[in-house]
N, CA, C and O atoms as a GROMACS GRO file, in nm:
protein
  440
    1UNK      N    1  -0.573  -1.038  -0.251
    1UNK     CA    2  -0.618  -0.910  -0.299
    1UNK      C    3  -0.770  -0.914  -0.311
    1UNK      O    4  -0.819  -1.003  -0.380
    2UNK      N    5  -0.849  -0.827  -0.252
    2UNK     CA    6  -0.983  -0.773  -0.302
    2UNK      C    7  -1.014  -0.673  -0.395
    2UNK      O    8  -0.998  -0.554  -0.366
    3UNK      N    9  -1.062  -0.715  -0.518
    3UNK     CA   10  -1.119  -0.560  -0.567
    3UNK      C   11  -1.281  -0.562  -0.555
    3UNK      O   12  -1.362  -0.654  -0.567
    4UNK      N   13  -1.294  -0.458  -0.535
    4UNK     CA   14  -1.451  -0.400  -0.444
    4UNK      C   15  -1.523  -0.280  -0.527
    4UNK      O   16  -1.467  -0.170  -0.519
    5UNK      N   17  -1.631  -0.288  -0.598
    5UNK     CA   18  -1.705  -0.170  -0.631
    5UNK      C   19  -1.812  -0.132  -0.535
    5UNK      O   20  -1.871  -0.224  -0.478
    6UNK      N   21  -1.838  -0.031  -0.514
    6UNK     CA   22  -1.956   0.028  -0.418
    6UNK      C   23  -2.006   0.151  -0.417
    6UNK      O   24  -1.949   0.255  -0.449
    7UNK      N   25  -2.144   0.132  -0.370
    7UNK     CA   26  -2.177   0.321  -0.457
    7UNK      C   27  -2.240   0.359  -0.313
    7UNK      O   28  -2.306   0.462  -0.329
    8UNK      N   29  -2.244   0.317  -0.183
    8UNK     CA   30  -2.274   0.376  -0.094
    8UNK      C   31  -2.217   0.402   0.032
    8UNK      O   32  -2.153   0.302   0.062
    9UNK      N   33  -2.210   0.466   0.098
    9UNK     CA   34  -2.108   0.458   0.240
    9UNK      C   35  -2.162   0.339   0.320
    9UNK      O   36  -2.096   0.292   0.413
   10UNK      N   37  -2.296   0.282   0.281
   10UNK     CA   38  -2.299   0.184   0.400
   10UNK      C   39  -2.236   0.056   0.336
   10UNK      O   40  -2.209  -0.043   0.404
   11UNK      N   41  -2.211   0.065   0.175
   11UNK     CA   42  -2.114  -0.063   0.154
   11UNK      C   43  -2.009  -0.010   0.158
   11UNK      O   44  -1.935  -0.081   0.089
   12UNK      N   45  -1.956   0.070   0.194
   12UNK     CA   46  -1.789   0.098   0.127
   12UNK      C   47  -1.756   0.072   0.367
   12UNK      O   48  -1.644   0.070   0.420
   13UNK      N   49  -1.857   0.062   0.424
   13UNK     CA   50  -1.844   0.001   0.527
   13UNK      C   51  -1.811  -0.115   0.535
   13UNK      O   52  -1.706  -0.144   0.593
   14UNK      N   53  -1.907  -0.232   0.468
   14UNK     CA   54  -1.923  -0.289   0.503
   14UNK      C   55  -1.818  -0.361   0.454
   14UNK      O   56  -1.772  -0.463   0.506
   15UNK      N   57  -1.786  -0.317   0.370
   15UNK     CA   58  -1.639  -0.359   0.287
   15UNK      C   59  -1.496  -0.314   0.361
   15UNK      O   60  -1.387  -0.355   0.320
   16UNK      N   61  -1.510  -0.236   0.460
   16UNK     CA   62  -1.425  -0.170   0.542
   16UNK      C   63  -1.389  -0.301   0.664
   16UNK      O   64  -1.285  -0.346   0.711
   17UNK      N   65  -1.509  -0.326   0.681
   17UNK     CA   66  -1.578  -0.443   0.788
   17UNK      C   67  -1.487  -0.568   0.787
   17UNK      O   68  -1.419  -0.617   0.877
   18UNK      N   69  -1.515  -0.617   0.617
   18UNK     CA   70  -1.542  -0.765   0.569
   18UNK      C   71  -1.341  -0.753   0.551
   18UNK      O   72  -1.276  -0.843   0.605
   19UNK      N   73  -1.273  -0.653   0.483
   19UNK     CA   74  -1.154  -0.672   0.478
   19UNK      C   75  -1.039  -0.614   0.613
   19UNK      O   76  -0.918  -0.594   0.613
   20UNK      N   77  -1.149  -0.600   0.725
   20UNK     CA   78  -1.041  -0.586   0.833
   20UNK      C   79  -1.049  -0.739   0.926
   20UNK      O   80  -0.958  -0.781   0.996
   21UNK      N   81  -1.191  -0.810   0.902
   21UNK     CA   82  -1.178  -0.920   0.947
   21UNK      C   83  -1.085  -1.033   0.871
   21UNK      O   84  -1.039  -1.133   0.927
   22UNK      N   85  -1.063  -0.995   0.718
   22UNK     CA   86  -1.013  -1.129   0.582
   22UNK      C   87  -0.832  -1.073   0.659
   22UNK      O   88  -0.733  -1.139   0.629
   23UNK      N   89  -0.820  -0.946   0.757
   23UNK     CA   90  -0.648  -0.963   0.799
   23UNK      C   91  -0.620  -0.862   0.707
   23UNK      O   92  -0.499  -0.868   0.729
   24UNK      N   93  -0.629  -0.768   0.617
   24UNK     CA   94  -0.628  -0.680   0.496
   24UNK      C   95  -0.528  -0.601   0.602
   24UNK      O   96  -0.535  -0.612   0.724
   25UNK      N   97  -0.449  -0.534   0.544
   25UNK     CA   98  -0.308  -0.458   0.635
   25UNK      C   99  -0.283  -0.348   0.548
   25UNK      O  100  -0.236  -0.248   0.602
   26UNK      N  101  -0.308  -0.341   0.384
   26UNK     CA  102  -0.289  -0.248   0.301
   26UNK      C  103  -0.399  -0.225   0.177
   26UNK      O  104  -0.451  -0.310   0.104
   27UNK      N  105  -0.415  -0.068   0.181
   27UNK     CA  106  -0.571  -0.074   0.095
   27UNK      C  107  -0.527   0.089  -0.014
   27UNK      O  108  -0.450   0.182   0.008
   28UNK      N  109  -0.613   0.060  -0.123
   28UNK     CA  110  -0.631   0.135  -0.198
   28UNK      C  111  -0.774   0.196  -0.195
   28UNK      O  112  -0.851   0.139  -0.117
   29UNK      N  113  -0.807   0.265  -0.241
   29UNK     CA  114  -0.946   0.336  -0.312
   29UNK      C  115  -0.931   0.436  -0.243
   29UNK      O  116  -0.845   0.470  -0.161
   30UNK      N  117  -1.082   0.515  -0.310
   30UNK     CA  118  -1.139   0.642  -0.289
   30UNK      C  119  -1.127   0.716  -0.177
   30UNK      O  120  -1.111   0.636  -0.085
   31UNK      N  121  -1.127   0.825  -0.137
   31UNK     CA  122  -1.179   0.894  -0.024
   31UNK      C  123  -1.333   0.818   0.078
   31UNK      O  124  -1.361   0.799   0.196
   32UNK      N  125  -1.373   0.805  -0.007
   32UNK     CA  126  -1.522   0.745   0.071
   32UNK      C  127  -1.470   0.620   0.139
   32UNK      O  128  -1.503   0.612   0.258
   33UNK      N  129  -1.385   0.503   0.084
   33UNK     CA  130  -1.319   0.423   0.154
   33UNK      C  131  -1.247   0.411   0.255
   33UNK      O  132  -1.230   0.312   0.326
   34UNK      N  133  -1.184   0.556   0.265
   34UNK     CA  134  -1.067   0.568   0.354
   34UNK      C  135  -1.176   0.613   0.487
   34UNK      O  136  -1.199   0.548   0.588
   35UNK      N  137  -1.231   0.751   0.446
   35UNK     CA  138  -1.338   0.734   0.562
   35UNK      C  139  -1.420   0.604   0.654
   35UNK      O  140  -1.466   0.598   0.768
   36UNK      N  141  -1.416   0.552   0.594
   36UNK     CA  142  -1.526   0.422   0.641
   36UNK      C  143  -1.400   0.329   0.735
   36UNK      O  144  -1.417   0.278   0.846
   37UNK      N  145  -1.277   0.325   0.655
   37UNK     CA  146  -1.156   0.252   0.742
   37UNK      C  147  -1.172   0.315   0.875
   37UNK      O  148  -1.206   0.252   0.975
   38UNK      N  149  -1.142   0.465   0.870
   38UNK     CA  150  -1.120   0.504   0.973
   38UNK      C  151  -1.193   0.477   1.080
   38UNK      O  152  -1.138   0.468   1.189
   39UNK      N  153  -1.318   0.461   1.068
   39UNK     CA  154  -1.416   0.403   1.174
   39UNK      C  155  -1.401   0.214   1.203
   39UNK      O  156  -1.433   0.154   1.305
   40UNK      N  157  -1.364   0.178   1.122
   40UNK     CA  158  -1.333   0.026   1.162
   40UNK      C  159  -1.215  -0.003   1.212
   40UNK      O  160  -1.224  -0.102   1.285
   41UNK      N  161  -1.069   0.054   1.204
   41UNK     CA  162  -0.973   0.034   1.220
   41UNK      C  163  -0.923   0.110   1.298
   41UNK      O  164  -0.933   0.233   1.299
   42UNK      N  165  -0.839   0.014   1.400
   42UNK     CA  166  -0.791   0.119   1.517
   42UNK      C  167  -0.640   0.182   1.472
   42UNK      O  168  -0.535   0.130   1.507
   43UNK      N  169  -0.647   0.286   1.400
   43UNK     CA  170  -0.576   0.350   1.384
   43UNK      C  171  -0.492   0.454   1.475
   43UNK      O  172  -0.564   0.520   1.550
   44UNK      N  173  -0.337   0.485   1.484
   44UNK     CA  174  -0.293   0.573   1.562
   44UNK      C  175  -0.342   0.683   1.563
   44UNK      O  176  -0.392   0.716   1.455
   45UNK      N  177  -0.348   0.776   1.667
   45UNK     CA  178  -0.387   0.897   1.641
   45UNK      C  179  -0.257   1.022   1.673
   45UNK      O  180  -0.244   1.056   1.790
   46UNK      N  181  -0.180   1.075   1.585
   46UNK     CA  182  -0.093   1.185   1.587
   46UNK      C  183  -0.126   1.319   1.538
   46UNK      O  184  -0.210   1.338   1.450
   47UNK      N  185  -0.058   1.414   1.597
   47UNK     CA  186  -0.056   1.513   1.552
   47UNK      C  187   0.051   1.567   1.401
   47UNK      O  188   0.040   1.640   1.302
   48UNK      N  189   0.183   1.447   1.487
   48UNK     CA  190   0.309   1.456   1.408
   48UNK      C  191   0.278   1.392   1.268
   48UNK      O  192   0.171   1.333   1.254
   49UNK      N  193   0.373   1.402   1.155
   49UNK     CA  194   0.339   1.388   1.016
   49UNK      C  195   0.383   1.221   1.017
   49UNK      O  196   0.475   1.199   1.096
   50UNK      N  197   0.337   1.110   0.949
   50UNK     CA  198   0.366   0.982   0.957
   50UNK      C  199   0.476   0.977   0.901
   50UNK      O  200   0.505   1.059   0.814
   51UNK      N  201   0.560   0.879   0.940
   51UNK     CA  202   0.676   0.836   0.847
   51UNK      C  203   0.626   0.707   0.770
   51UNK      O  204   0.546   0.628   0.818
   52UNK      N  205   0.681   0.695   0.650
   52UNK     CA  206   0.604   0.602   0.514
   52UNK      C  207   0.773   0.510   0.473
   52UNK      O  208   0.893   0.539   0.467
   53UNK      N  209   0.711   0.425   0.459
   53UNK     CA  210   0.805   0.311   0.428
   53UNK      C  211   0.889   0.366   0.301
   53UNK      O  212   0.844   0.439   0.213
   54UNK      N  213   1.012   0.318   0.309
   54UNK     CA  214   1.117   0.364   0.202
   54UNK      C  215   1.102   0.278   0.065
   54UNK      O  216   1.138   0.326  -0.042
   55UNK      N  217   1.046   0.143   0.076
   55UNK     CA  218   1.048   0.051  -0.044
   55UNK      C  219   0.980   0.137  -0.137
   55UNK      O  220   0.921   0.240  -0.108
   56UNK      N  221   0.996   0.074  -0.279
   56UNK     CA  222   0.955   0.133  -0.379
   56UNK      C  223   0.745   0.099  -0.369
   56UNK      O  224   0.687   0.005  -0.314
   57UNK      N  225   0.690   0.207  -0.439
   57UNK     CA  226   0.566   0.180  -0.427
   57UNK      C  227   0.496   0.208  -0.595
   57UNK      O  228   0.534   0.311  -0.651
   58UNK      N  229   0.447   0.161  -0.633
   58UNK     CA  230   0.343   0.260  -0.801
   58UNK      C  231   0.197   0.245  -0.706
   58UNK      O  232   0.134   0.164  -0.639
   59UNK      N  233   0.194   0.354  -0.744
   59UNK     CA  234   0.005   0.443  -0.728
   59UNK      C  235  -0.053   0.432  -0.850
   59UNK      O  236   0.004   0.496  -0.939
   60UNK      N  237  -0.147   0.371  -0.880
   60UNK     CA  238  -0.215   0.426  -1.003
   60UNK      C  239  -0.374   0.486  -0.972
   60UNK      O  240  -0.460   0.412  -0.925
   61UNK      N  241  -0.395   0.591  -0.995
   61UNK     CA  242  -0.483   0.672  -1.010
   61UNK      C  243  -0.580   0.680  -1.094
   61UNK      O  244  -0.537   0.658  -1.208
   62UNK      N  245  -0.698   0.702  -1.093
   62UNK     CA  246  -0.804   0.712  -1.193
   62UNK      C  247  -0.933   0.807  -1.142
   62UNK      O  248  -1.047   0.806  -1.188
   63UNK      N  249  -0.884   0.883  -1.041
   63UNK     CA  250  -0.982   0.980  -0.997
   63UNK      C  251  -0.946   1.116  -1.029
   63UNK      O  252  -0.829   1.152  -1.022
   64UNK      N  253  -1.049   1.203  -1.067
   64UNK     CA  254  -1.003   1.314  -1.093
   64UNK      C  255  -1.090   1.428  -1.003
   64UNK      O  256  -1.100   1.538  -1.056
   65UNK      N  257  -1.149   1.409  -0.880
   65UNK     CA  258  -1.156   1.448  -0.794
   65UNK      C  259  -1.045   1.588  -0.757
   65UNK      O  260  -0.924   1.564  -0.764
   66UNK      N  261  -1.085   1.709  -0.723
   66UNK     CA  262  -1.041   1.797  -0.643
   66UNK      C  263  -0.933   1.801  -0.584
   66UNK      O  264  -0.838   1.880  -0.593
   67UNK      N  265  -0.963   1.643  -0.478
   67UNK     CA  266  -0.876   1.666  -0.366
   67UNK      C  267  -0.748   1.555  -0.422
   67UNK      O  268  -0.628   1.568  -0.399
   68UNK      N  269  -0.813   1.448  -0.499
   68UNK     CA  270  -0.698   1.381  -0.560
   68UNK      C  271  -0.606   1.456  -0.690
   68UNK      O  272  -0.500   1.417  -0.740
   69UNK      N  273  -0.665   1.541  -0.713
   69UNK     CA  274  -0.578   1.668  -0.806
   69UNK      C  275  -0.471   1.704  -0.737
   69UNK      O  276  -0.356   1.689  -0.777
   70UNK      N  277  -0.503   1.752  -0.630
   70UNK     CA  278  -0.419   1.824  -0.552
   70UNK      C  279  -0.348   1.731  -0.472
   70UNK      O  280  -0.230   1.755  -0.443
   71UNK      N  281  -0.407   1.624  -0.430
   71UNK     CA  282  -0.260   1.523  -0.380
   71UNK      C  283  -0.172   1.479  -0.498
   71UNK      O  284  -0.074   1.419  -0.455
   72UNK      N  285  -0.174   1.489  -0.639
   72UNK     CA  286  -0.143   1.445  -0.733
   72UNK      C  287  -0.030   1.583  -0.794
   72UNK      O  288   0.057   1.575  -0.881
   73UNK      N  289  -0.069   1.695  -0.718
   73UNK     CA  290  -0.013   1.803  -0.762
   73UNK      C  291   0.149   1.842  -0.628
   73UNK      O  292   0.254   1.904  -0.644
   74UNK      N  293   0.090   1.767  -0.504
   74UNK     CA  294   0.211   1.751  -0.401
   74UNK      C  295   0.291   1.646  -0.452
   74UNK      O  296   0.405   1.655  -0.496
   75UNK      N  297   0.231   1.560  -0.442
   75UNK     CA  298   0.309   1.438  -0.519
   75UNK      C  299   0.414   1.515  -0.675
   75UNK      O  300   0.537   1.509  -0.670
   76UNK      N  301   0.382   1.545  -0.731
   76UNK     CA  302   0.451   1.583  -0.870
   76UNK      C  303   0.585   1.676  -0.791
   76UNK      O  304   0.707   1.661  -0.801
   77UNK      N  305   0.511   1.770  -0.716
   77UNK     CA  306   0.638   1.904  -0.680
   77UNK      C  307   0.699   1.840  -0.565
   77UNK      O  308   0.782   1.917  -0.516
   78UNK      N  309   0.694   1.749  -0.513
   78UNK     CA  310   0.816   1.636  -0.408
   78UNK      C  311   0.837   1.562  -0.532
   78UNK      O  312   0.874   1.450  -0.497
   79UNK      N  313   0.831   1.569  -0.675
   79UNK     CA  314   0.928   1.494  -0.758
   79UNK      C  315   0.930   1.383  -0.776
   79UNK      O  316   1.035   1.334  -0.817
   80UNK      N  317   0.810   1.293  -0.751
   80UNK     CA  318   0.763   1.168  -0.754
   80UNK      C  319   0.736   1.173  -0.892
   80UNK      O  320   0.685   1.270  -0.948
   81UNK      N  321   0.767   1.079  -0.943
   81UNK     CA  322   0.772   1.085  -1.074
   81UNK      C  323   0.614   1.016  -1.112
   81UNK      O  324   0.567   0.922  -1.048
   82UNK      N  325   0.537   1.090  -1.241
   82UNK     CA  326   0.398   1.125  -1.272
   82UNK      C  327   0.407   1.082  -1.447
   82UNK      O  328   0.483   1.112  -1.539
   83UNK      N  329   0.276   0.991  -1.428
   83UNK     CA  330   0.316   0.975  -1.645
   83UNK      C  331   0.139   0.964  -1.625
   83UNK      O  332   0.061   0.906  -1.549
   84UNK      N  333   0.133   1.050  -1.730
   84UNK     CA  334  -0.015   1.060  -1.754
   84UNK      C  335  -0.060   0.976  -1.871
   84UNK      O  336   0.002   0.979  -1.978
   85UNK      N  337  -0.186   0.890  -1.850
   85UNK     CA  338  -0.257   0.813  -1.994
   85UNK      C  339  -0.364   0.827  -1.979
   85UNK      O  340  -0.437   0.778  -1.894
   86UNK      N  341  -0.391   0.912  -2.078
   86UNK     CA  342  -0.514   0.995  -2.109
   86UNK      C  343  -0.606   0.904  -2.199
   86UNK      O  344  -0.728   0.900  -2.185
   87UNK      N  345  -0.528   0.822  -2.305
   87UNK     CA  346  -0.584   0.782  -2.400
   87UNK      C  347  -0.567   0.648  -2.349
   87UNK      O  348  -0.486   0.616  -2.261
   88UNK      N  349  -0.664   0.554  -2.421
   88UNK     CA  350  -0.644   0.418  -2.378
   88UNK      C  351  -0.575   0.334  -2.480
   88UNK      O  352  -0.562   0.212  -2.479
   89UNK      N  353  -0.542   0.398  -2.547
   89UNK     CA  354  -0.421   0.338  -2.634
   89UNK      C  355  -0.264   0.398  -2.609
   89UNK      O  356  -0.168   0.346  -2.666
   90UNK      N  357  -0.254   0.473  -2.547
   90UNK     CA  358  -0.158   0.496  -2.480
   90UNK      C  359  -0.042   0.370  -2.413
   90UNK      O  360  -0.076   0.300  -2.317
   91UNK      N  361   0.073   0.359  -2.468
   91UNK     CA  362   0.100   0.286  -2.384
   91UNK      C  363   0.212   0.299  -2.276
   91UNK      O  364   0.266   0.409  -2.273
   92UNK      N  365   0.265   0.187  -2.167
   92UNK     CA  366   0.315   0.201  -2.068
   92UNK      C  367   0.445   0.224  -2.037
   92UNK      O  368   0.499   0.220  -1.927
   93UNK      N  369   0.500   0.254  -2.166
   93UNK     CA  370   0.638   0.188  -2.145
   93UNK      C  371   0.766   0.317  -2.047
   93UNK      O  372   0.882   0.306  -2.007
   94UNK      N  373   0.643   0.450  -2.041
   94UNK     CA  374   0.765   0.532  -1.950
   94UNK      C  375   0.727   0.501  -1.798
   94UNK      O  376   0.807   0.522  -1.708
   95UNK      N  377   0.594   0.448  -1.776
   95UNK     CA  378   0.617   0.398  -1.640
   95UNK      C  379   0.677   0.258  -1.630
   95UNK      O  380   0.698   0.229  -1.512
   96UNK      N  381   0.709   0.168  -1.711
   96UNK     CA  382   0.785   0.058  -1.733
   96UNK      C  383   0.903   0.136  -1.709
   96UNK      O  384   0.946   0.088  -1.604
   97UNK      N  385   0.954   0.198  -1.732
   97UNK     CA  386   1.133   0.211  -1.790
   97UNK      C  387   1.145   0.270  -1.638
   97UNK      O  388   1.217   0.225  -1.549
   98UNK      N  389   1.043   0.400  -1.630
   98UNK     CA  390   1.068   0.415  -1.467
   98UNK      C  391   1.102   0.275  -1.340
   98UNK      O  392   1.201   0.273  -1.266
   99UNK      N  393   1.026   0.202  -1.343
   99UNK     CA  394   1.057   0.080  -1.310
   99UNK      C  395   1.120   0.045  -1.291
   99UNK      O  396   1.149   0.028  -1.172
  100UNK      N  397   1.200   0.001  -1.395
  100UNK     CA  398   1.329  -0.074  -1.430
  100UNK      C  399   1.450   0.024  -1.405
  100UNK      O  400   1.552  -0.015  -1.348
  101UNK      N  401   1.437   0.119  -1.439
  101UNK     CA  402   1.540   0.172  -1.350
  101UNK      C  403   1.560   0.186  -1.172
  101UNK      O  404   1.662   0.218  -1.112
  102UNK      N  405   1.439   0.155  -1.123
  102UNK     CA  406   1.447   0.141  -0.981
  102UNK      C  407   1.448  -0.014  -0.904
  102UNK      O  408   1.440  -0.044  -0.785
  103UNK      N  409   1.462  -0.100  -1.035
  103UNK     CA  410   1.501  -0.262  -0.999
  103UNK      C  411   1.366  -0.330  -0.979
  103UNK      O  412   1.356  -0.426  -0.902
  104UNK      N  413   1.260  -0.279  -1.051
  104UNK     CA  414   1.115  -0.312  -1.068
  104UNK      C  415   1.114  -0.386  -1.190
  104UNK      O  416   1.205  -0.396  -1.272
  105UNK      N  417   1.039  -0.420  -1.191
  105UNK     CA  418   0.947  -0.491  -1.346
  105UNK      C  419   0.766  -0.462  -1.289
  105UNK      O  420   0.702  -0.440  -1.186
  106UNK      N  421   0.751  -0.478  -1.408
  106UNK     CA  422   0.545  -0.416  -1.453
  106UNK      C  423   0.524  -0.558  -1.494
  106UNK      O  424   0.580  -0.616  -1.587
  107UNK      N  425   0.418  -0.614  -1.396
  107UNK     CA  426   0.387  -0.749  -1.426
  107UNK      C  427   0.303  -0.730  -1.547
  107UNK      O  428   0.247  -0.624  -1.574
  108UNK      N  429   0.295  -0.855  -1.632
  108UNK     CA  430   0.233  -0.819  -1.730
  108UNK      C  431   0.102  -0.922  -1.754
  108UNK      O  432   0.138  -1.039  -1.764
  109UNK      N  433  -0.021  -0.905  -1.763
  109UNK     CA  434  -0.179  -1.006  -1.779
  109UNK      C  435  -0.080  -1.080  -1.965
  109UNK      O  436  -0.020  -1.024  -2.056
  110UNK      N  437  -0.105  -1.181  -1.942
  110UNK     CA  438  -0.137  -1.292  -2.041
  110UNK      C  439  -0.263  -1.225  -2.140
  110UNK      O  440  -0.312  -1.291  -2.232
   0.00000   0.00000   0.00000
């Protein structure tokens, strides 16, 4: 796993760069990230809508961006189940239980 901070498109490149050479096959972050993939990675090009793997996945989110609103707002009305923590004392336990009812466990830091 890499985690990566960057405040410019020519690092969120170069970071695009450095984890398509380290073999990287699956990525998270921003919009600005995904852009920069797209230019390093030979990606398919379709018109048709992708088909997405059936295994279970958790997203966690921390952007409140526009456009991640609104993927966050498709996501909710296809019924993907959504738990908001607003507060940082908030704790986890309805995305835990979600979990566990789908044969998951929430690793937990020591």
């Amino acid at each position: 796993m890499i985690i990566a901070d960057a405040g410019t498109d020519a690092a969120l490149f170069s970071l695009a760069m450095r984890a398509k050479e380290a073999g990287v096959v699956r990525f998270a972050g921003c919009a600005g990230f995904a852009k920069q993939l797209v230019r390093v990675l030979d990606l398919p090009r379709s018109a048709s809508r992708p088909q997405f793997d059936e295994r279970p996945m958790l997203a966690v989110c921390g952007s409140i961006s526009p456009v991640t609103l609104g993927q966050l707002s498709c996501a909710r009305a296809a019924g993907i189940p959504m738990f908001g923590l607003y507060a940082a004392q908030q704790r986890f336990d309805p995305v835990e239980a979600a979990l566990r009812r789908r044969g998951r466990d929430m690793p937990r830091t020591p």
